[in-house]
C-alpha positions as CSV (number, residue, x, y, z in Angstrom):
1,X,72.6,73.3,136.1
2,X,70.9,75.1,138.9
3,X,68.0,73.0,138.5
4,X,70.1,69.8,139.0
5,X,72.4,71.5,141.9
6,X,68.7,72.4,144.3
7,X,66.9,68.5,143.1
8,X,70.2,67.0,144.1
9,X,71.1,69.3,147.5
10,X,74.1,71.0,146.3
11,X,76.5,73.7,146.4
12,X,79.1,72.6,143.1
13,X,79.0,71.0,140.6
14,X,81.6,69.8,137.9
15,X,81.1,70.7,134.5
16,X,82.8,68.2,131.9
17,X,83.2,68.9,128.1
18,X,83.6,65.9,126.1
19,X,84.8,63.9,129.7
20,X,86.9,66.0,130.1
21,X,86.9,68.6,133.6
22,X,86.6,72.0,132.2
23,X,86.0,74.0,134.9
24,X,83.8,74.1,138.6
25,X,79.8,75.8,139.0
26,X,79.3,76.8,142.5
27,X,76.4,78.9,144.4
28,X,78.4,82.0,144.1
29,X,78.4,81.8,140.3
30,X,75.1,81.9,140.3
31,X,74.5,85.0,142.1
32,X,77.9,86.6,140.0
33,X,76.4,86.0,137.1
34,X,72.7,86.9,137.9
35,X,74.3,90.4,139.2
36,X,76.3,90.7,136.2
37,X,73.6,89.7,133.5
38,X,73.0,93.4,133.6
39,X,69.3,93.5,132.1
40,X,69.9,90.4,130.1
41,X,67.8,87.7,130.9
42,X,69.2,85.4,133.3
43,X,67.6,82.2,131.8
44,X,69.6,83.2,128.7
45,X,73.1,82.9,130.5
46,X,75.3,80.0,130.0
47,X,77.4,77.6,132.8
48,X,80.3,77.9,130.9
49,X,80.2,82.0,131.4
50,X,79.7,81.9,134.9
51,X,81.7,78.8,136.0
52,X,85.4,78.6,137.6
53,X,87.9,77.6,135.1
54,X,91.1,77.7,136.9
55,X,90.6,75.0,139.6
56,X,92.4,74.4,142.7
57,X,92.3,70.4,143.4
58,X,93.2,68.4,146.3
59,X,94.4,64.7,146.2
60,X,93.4,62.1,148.3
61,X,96.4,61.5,150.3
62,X,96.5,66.0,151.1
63,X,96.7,66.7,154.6
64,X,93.2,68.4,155.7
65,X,95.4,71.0,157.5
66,X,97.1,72.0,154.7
67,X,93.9,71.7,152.0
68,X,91.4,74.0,155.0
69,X,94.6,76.9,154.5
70,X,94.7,77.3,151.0
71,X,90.7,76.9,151.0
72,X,90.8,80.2,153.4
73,X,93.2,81.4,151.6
74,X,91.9,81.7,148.1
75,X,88.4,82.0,149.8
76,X,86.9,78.5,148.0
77,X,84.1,76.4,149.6
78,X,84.6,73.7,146.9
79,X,87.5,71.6,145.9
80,X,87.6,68.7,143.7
81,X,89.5,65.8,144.8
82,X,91.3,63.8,141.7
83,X,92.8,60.5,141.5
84,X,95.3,59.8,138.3
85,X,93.5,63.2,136.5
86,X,90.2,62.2,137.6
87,X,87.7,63.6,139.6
88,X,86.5,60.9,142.4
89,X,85.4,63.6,144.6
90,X,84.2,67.4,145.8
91,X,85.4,68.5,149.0
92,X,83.6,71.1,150.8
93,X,84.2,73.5,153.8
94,X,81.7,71.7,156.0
95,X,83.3,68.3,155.2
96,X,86.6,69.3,156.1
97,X,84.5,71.6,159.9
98,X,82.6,68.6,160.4
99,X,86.1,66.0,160.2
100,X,87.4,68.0,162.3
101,X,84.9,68.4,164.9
102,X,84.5,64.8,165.2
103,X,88.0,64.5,165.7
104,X,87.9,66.7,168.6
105,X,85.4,65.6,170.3
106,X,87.1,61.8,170.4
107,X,90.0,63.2,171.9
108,X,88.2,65.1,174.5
109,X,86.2,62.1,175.4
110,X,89.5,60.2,175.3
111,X,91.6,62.8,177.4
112,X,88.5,62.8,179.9
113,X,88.2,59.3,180.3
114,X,92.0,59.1,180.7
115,X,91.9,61.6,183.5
116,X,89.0,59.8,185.5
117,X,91.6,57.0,186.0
């Protein structure tokens, strides 16, 4: 799993048992469950120890407002975006910073341009 989260540029990944979402594997799992391998080797640990089981989703029609609280909130980076029970996507911190950054900046250049006549 970490192999496949650094070839493909990642931060989470879903785990699926049997197609069906079990749980959520993020960057901080990895470190938890290297610190709490506690002598064991950490080659030897499993995704399904380390990983997220009780997952906080989003859907697509969520407000980003309300979706960027609860992330705070429970102190997620991650969260999986479903459509009729399925996941279609992962929505990160940075997705939601970067949305709203663009969104900012067109109404600044909007409310500048209105100014200048």
């Amino acid at each position: 799993a970490i192999r496949s989260m650094n070839a493909r540029k990642i931060s989470a990944i879903m785990v699926t048992e049997q197609g069906k979402t079990v749980g959520i594997f993020t960057e901080r799992d990895v470190v938890r469950s290297y610190i709490n391998s506690g002598g064991k080797s950490f080659k030897e640990s499993k995704v399904r120890d380390a990983m997220v089981t009780n997952l906080i989703v989003a859907v697509p029609d969520d407000e980003l407002g309300d979706i960027s609280s609860i992330m705070v909130e429970k102190n997620i980076r991650h969260l999986p975006v479903l459509h009729n029970g399925r996941v279609i996507g992962m929505l990160s911190i940075r997705d939601i910073i970067q949305t709203q950054v663009k969104k900012l900046t067109s109404d600044l250049h909007y409310l500048r341009d209105y100014i200048a006549g």
